[in-house]
N, C-alpha and C positions, 0 to 999 in steps of 0.2 A: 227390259225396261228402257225407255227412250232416253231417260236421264242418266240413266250409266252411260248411253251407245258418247253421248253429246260429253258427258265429261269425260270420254277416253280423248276423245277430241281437243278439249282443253287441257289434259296430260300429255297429249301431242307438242300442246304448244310451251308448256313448259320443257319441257325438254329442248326445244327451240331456246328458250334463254338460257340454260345453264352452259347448254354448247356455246353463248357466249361470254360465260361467265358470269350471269346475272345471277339472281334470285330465280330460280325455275317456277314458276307462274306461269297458268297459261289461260286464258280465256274467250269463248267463243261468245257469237251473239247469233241466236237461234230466233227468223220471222216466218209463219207459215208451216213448220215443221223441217226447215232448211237453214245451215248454218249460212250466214251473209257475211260472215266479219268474223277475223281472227286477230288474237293481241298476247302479245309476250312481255314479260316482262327488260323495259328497256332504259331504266334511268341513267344505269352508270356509262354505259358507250351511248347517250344521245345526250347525255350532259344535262338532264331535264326531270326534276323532281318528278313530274307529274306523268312520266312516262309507266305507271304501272299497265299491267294485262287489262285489266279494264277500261281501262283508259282509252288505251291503243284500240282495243274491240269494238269500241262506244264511236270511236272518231271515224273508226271507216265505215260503221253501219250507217252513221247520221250520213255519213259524203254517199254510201250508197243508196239511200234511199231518199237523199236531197229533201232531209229533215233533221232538226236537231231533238227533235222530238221522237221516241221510238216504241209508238203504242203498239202493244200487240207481242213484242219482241221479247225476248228472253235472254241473259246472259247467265252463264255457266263460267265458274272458273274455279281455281283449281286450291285456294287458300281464303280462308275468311277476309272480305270487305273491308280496308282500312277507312276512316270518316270522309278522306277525300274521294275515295271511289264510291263509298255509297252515297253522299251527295250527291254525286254526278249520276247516279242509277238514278233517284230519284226525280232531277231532274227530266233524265231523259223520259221519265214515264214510262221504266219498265213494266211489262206485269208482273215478270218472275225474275228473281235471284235466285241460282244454284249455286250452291261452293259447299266445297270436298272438306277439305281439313280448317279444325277450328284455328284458330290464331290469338292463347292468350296474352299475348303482347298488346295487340293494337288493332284486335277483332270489334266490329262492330256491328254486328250479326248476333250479339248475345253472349260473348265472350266478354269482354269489356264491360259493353251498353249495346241496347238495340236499336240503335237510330228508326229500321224501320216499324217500329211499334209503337213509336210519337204520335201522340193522339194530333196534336198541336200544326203536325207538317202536314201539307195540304193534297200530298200522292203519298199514297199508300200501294207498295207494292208487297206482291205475294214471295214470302222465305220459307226455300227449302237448303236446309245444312246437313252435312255429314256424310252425301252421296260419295263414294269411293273413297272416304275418308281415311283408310288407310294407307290405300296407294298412293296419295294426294300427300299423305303426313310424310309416309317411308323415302318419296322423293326430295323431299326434304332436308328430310333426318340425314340421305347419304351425301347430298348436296354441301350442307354444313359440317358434314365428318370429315369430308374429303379437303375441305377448303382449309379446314384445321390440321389435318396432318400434314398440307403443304406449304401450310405459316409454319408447322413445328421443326419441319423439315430443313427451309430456307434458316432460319434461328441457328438450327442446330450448324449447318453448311460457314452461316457467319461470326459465330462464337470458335468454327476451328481454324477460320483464318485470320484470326484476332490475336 
């Protein structure tokens, strides 16, 4: 299935931000049945709220395709759409959203609310959720385990030289 192949793709690029310490988020932007644009997640080392995976995917596709507009386009990624990145899908005039694992914190895909199902908003793009949503979730889950054992870790290292 084409949608798995594209979001192994976007778990590519998450892996890409955890090696930097990020949130592991990855997302691609798919025009023509070829990926154009790749994005990681990069707020904390770019100093920039808005440095999420879609974000980043969204700003090289518009620069490569010298439009901010991206009809036709697809983006994949690897964690349900927080409101500021499906905004920006909708502007861009996506057709398709793919993302892997829900997110009920501050999903907006249907977790939370489904921004894209506003009757009222004037682009309506096409949602699909849950593709590789395991592997999407388990990169996660070890992401956060791991981040935790090495807060419990440094604690423990500063409480014996106290």
């Amino acid at each position: 299935m084409t949608d798995n192949i594209f979001m192994r793709q976007a778990l590519d690029q998450a892996h890409n931000a955890w090696a930097l310490g990020e949130v592991p988020v990855g997302a691609v932007v798919v025009h023509e049945g070829k990926v154009i644009s790749t994005g990681f997640n990069q707020p904390i080392g770019t100093h920039d709220p808005t440095a999420h995976a879609e974000i980043m995917a969204l700003r090289a596709a518009a620069s490569i395709l010298g439009n901010y507009r991206l009809p036709g386009c697809e983006l994949y990624v690897t964690l349900e759409p927080c409101a500021m990145c499906a905004g920006a899908m909708m502007h861009a005039r996506l057709a398709r959203v793919i993302f892997g694992a829900s997110d009920p914190k501050t999903g907006t895909c249907g977790s939370i609310v489904n921004l894209f199902e506003q009757e009222k908003l004037n682009h309506h793009t096409e949602l699909v959720g849950g593709v590789l949503a395991e592997e999407c979730g388990k990169l996660l889950k070890e992401f956060f385990t791991e981040r935790r054992l090495a807060q419990q870790k440094a604690a423990l290292l500063d409480s014996g030289n106290a």
